[in-house]
C-alpha positions as CSV (number, residue, x, y, z in Angstrom):
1,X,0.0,0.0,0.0
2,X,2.7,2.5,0.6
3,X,4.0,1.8,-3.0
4,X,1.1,2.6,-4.3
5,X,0.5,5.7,-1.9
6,X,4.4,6.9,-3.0
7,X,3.4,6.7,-6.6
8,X,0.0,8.6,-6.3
9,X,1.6,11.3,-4.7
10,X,4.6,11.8,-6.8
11,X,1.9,11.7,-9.8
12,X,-0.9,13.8,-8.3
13,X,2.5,16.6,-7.2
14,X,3.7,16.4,-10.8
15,X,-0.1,17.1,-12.3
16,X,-1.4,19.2,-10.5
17,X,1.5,22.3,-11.0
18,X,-0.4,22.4,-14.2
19,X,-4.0,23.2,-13.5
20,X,-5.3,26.4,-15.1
21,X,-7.0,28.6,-13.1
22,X,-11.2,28.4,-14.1
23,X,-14.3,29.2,-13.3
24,X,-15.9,26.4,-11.4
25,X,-19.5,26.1,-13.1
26,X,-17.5,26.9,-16.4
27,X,-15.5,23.5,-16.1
28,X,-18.7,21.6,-16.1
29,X,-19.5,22.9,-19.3
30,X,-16.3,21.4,-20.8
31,X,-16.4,17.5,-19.9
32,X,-15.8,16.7,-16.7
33,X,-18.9,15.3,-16.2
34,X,-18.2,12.3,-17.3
35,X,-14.9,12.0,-15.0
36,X,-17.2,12.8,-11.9
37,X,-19.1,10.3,-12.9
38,X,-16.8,7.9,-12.8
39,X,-14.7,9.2,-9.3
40,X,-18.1,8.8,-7.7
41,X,-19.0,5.6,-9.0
42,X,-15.3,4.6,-7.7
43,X,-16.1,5.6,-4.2
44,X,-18.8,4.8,-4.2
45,X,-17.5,0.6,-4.7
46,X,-14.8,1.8,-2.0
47,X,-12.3,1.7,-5.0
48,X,-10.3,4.8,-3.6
49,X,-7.2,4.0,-5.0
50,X,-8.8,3.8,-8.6
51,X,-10.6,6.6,-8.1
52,X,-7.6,8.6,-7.7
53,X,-5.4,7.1,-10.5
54,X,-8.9,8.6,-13.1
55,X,-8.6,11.9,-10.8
56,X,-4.9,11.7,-12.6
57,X,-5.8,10.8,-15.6
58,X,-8.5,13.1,-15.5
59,X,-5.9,15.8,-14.9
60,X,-3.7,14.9,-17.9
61,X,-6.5,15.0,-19.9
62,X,-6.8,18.5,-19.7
63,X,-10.0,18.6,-17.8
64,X,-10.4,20.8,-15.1
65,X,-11.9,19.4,-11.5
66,X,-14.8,21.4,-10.3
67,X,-17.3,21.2,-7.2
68,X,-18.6,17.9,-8.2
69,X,-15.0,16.3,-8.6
70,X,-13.3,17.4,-5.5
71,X,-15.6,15.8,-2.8
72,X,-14.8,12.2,-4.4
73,X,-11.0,12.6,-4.8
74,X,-11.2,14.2,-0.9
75,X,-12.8,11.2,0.5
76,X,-10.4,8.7,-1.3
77,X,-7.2,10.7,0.1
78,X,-8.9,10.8,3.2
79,X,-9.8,6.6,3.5
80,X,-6.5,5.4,2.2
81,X,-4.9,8.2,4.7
82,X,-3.1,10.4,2.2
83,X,-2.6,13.6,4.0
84,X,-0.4,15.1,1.6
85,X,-2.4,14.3,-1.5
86,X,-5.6,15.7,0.6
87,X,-3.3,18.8,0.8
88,X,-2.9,19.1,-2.7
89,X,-6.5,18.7,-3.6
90,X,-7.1,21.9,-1.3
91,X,-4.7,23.7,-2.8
92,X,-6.4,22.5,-6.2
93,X,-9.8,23.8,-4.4
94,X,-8.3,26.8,-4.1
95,X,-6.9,27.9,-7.3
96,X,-9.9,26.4,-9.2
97,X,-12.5,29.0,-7.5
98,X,-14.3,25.8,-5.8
99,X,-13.1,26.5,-2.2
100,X,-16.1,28.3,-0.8
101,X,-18.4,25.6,-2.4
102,X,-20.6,23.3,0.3
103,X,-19.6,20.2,-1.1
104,X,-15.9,20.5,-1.4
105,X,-15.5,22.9,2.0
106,X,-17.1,19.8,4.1
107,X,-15.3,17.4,2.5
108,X,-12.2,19.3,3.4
109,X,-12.9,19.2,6.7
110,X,-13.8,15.9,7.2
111,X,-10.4,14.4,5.2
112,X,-8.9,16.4,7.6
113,X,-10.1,15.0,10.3
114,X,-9.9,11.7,9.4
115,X,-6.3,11.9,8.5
116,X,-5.7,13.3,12.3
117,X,-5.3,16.8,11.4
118,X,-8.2,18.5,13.1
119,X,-6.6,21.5,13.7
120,X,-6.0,22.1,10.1
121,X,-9.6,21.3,9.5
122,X,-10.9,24.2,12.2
123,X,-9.0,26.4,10.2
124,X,-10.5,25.5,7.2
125,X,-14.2,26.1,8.8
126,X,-12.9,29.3,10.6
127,X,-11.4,30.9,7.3
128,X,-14.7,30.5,5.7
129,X,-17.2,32.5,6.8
130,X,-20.0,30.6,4.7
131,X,-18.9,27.0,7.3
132,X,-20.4,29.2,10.1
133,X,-24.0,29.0,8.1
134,X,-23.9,25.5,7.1
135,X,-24.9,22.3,9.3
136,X,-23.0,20.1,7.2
137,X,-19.5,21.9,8.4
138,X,-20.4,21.8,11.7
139,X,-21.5,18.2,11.9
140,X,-18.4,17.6,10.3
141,X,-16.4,19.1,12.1
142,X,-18.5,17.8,15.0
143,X,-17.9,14.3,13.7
144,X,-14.1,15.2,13.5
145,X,-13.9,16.1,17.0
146,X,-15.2,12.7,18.5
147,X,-13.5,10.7,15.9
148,X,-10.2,11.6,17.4
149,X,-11.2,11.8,20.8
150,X,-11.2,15.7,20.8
151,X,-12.9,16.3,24.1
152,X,-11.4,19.4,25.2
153,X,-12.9,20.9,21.8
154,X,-16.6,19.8,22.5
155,X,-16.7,23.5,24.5
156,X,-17.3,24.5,20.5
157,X,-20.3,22.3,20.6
158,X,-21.9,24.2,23.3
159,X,-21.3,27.3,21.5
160,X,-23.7,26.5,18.6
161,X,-27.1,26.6,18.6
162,X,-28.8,23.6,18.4
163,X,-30.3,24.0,14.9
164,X,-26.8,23.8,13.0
165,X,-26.2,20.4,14.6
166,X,-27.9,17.4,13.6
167,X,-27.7,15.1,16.7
């Protein structure tokens, strides 16, 4: 497995330096559909490791991710525990315009939290002022929080009211 993790990472560090800045809603206009198809179908099966390698091959194909594609590729870094390739998808997030979308912010924070870096993913909900509106941030983050045993950070918990958490 850590083969395989090495080579996805080298790959994915290689590709990525080339992704053109776009418009998010844009890119679904101009064939990635079909790719997000296919990620999801991947995770979906629990084929993470496939479903990056088409992420890549998506890449090289000139298509652009967009909302749709990063939740997919987020959740396959985050189940095969690739921290650094999680990292690289945010920075993708980023500089494709799809960083303040629901989808890929919670997603975000939960592959952060499931690759033990919860502090990362509280920054990630406190830089985004939209997280503070949406349920599905906090219950991630929520869901972070008790996944690694976080008990000192359940004082955030208190803070919210009780209709952004679904418990």
């Amino acid at each position: 497995m850590s083969a395989i993790r090495t080579k996805l990472h080298h790959q994915l560090q290689t590709v990525t330096a080339r992704i053109p800045v776009v418009n998010s809603t844009a890119a679904t206009r101009g064939g990635v559909q079909p790719w997000n198809s296919r990620l999801r179908e991947l995770a979906n099966k629990s084929l993470f490791s496939e479903a990056l390698s088409v992420y890549l091959q998506m890449l090289r194909s000139g298509a652009s991710p967009n909302a749709f594609t990063f939740p997919f590729a987020l959740k396959s870094s985050a189940v095969l525990s690739l921290p650094v390739t999680g990292e690289q998808l945010h920075g993708q997030a980023i500089r494709t315009g799809c960083l303040l979308e629901p989808f890929v912010q919670t997603s975000l924070i939960s592959m952060y939290c499931k690759c033990n870096f919860v502090d990362v993913a509280r920054q990630v909900f406190d830089e985004n002022p939209l997280s503070r509106k949406l349920t599905v941030c906090y219950n991630a983050l929520i869901a972070g929080y008790a996944l690694n045993l976080r008990t000192k950070d359940y004082k955030f918990c208190s803070q919210v009211s009780c209709h952004h958490c679904a418990f």
